[in-house]
C-alpha positions, 0 to 999 in steps of 0.5 A: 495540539490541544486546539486541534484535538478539540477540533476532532472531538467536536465534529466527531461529536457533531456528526454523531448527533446528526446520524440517525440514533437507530443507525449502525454507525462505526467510526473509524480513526486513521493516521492519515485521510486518503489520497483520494476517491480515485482509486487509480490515482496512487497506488497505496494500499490504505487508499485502495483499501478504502476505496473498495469499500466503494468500488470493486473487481473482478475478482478478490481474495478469500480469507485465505487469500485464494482468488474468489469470485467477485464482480466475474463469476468465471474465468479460464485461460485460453490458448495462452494467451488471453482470459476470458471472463464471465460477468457477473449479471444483475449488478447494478452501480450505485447511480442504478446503472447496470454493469456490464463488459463496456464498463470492464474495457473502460475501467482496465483501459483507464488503470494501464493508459499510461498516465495512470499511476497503477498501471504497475500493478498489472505489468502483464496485461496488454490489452482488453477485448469486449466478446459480449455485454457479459464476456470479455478476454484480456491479452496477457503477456504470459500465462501464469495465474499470477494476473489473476492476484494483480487484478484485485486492485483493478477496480471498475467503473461506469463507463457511461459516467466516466464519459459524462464527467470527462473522467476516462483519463486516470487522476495522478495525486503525485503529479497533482494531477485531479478530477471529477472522480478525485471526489466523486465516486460511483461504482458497486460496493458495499457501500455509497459515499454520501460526502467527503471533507478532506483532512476532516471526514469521510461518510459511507453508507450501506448500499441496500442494491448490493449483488452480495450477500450481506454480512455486516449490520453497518448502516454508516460508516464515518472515516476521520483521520487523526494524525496524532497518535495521542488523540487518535488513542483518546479518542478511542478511550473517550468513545467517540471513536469506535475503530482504530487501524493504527494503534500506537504501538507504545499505548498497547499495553495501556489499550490491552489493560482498558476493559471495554478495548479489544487488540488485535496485533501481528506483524504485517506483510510489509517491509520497510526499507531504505533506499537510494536516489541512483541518478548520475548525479543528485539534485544537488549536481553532485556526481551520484556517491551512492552509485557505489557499492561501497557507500550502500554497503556502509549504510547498512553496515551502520544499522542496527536493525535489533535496536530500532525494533527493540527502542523504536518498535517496543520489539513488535516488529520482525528485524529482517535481511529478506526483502520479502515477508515469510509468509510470501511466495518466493521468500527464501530463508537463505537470504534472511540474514543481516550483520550485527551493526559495525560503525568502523566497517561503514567508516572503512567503507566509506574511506575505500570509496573517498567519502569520508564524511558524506553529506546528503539529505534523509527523506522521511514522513511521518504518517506513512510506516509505523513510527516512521519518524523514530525510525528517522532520528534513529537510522540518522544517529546511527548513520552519523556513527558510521561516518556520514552526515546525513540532514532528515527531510521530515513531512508528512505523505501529501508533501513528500510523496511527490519529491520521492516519486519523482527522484527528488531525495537522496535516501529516502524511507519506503514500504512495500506490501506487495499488494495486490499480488502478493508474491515477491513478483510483485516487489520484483516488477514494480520497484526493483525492475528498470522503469519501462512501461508498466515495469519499474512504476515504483522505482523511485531511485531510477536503479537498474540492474539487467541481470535481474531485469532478465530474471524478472523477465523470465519469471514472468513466462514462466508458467510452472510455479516452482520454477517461477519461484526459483527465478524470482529468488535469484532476483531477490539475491541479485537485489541483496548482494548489490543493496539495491534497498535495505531492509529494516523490518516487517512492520507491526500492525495493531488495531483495537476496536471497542467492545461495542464492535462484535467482529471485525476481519483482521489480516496480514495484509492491514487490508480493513474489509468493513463488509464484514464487520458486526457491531454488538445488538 
C-alpha cells in the first residue's frame, strides 16, 4: 500500500510540474478509472459522467433537473409519434468538424444497435430520421415526454470520424469487446482529451471553440483514480489532490474538522440492492434454490438493514424498503417498509423450502458502491445467522462486471440511480423487466415476471402523468412482494474539495458537471 502511494504522490507531483504555473488546473481523485472513453461502452453513471465532459446530447438537465437545451435548441412532439428536433447550428467537434443531423442519426443508430450496452437507456425510441442538415424526428414507441429524460445519456459523435476510424459499431467493456473510440475521443464539450493513461491518469483541457457560455475558469483538468480510501484522503490533505468525489465516509469527521477542507454530503439517488441469479440452475448445475420465494424471503428476513447503515454506513446512509429513492417520480411511501431482522424466520424459511443450511457464492466489488466490501462481511454474517452458508466472491469492477453481466453469480450486489431518466420507469424497463430487446438490458439474474411486464408495458403509453405513475407503482409492489431484489439503502455520497476551489455543482445524482466549477483567483 505504501509503495503504491508513493507511486500516486509521484506522478501527481510530476504532472503538476509539468502544467503550465499559470494554468487553472483542478485535480480530481476518484475510487476508481473509468471503463472507457467510449460512452456507449457501459452503461455506468460515473463513466458517462466523465465522459460528458467531452461529448454531449441533445438535451440535459437543469439544476432542478428539468429538460434544457443542449446541442437541439427545440423540439415538439408530432402526431404521437416522432420528435422532431432543431439543431443547434455553429457547433463545431473538437477535430473542427461542423455538427449537423448526419452526426445524430449516426450517434443514436449506434447507442440502440443491438450490440450496444446502452441501448436500454432509451427502451422507446425506434428509430431516427434525417428531415435536413438541422432537423431531425425520432420514432418513439409511445408518446410520453419521458424520452426526453432518456436522451441526456445519448451522447453524440462525428459521423465522418466514426467512419474514418472504423468505429460506427459500439465498444462492449463487459464482452471485452474495444476499439478506436476505447481511447480516443472527439465530440463538442467543454472540454478536450489530451492523453489518457488507464489506472493511472486521465488529462482534460478547456475547449476554448465551446458553443456555451462558459462558466467555469479550468484550463485543465487531471483525473487520477485512487482506489484506496487512505491515500485518496491523504492526498487531498497533502494538496496534491484538489477534488474528491468519494469521500470516506469514516474520515468526514477528520476532512470537516481540516480548515482549508470544505464537505459536501447528502444521500444519493441510488439504491443498493441484493439480487438474485434466477436461472433453472446456477452455474454450478444446481437446480436454481432461489427460484423460491421462500429462499429470498429468508435472505431479507436476515438483514439488518439499520445496523449496516449504523456500523458500516457511520448512519449516513437512508435504510429503505422502497426500491426507489424519495425524491423519485413514482416512489409510493407505502411501499417503503421493512422488518426488523429475524434469523429464525429466515431459518424457518429456509427449513419450509428444504434448504437448510444452503451454500452459494456472495459476488461483491470493492470499488462500485459506497463501503461495499463492508457491506459484504456484514450482509454474509448476518446471512450466516440466518441459516445459510454463503462464500463472498470479492474483486474489483474490471473483474467482476463481466461475471454479474453475463449471469455468472449466484447473489450479487447491485446499485441503481435511475439515471438518465430519473423516474422509476427507469429501475422498471431496464432491470426488473424480462430481457427482450432494449427491455431488461440490466437484468443480470435473468428474473421475469409477466405481470409487471404488462404494467411496464402500459406505463409506457401512457401519455398522462399520474396515471403513468400509478401503473409504475403497481410494478414497484409487484417487485416487493415477490423480492424480486432487496433493498438495503440509498447511499450516501460526499465530496470535499480544498478551499482553493471556490464552487463546485453538487447534486443528487453524484453527476460531477466540472463545466460549472470556479477555482479561487
Amino acid at each position: 500500500m505504501l509503495h503504491f502511494r508513493k507511486i500516486i504522490i509521484a506522478a501527481l507531483a510530476a504532472a503538476a510540474i509539468a502544467a503550465p504555473a499559470d494554468a487553472a488546473t483542478l485535480r480530481w481523485g476518484s475510487r476508481s478509472d473509468i471503463y472507457s472513453l467510449d460512452p456507449d461502452s457501459v452503461p455506468s453513471t460515473s463513466n458517462l459522467a466523465f465522459l460528458n465532459h467531452i461529448y454531449e446530447g441533445l438535451v440535459r438537465y437543469d439544476p432542478n433537473f428539468k429538460i434544457e437545451p443542449a446541442l437541439a435548441t427545440e423540439w415538439k412532439l408530432i402526431d404521437n409519434k416522432h420528435w422532431r428536433f432543431t439543431l443547434r447550428k455553429g457547433v463545431k467537434f473538437h477535430d473542427g468538424a461542423d455538427f449537423t443531423a448526419d452526426d445524430v442519426v449516426a450517434s443514436f443508430k449506434r447507442a440502440s444497435d443491438p450490440t450496444s450496452p446502452l441501448r436500454g437507456n432509451i427502451p422507446l425510441y425506434v428509430g431516427i430520421q434525417k428531415v435536413d442538415d438541422y432537423t431531425v424526428d425520432i420514432e418513439v414507441s409511445a408518446p410520453t415526454s419521458l424520452f426526453l429524460n432518456d436522451i441526456t445519456n445519448i451522447f453524440v459523435f462525428n459521423a465522418k470520424w466514426l467512419k474514418d476510424n472504423n468505429s460506427e459499431k459500439p465498444t462492449d467493456i463487459a464482452s471485452k469487446v474495444e476499439g478506436y473510440t476505447t481511447m480516443h475521443t472527439n465530440g463538442t464539450g467543454p472540454f478536450k482529451l489530451e492523453s489518457r493513461v488507464p489506472d493511472s491518469k486521465t488529462v482534460l483541457v478547456a475547449n476554448p471553440g465551446w458553443w456555451d457560455q462558459k462558466k467555469h475558469n479550468l484550463d485543465r483538468i487531471e483525473f487520477v483514480p485512487i482506489a484506496s480510501a487512505a491515500t485518496r484522503v491523504a492526498a487531498l490533505l497533502s494538496g496534491e489532490i484538489d477534488f474528491i468525489d468519494s469521500a470516506p465516509v469514516q474520515d468526514l469527521p477528520r476532512l470537516e474538522s481540516t480548515p482549508n477542507v470544505t464537505v459536501k454530503k447528502r444521500t444519493e439517488l441510488r439504491t443498493v440492492f441484493i439480487a438474485f441469479n434466477r436461472k433453472e440452475k446456477l452455474e454450478d448445475g444446481r437446480p436454481n434454490p432461489f427460484n423460491d420465494l421462500r429462499v429470498r424471503q429468508a435472505v431479507e428476513a436476515s438483514l439488518d438493514r439499520d445496523l449496516i447503515n449504523k456500523k458500516v454506513m457511520r448512519g449516513l446512509a437512508r435504510p429503505s424498503g422502497s426500491l426507489i429513492a424519495p425524491e423519485l417520480p413514482g416512489y409510493d411511501k407505502a411501499l417503503d417498509t421493512y422488518q426488523q431482522a429475524d434469523p429464525k424466520l429466515a431459518q424457518k424459511l429456509l427449513d419450509e423450502a428444504g434448504q437448510k443450511n444452503l451454500a452459494f457464492t456472495y459476488m461483491c466489488m470493492n470499488d462500485e458502491s459506497v463501503n461495499e466490501e463492508d457491506i459484504c462481511s456484514g450482509v454474509a454474517n448476518m446471512l450466516k445467522r440466518g441459516g445459510f452458508q454463503p462464500s463472498i466472491d470479492i474483486a474489483p469492477r474490471a473483474v467482476q462486471t463481466s461475471k454479474r453481466s453475463n449471469g455468472k453469480a449466484d447473489v450479487f450486489n447491485l446499485s441503481w440511480a435511475n439515471e438518465p431518466t430519473l423516474d422509476a420507469y427507469s429501475l422498471l424497463s431496464q432491470v426488473l423487466s424480462t430481457r427482450n430487446g432494449a427491455m431488461g438490458v440490466s437484468n443480470y439474474g435473468s428474473w421475469s415476471n409477466p405481470d409487471l411486464d404488462k404494467l411496464v408495458a402500459q406505463a409506457a403509453q401512457e401519455p398522462d402523468n399520474d396515471k403513468r405513475l400509478a401503473l409504475e407503482g403497481q410494478a414497484l409492489k409487484i417487485a416487493k412482494d415477490q423480492v424480486m431484489l432487496v433493498p438495503l439503502h440509498q447511499q450516501p455520497i460526499a465530496w470535499a474539495v480544498l478551499n482553493k476551489v471556490k464552487s463546485i455543482d453538487f447534486r443528487a445524482d453524484n453527476k460531477p458537471r466540472l463545466w460549472l466549477t470556479q477555482m479561487a483567483e
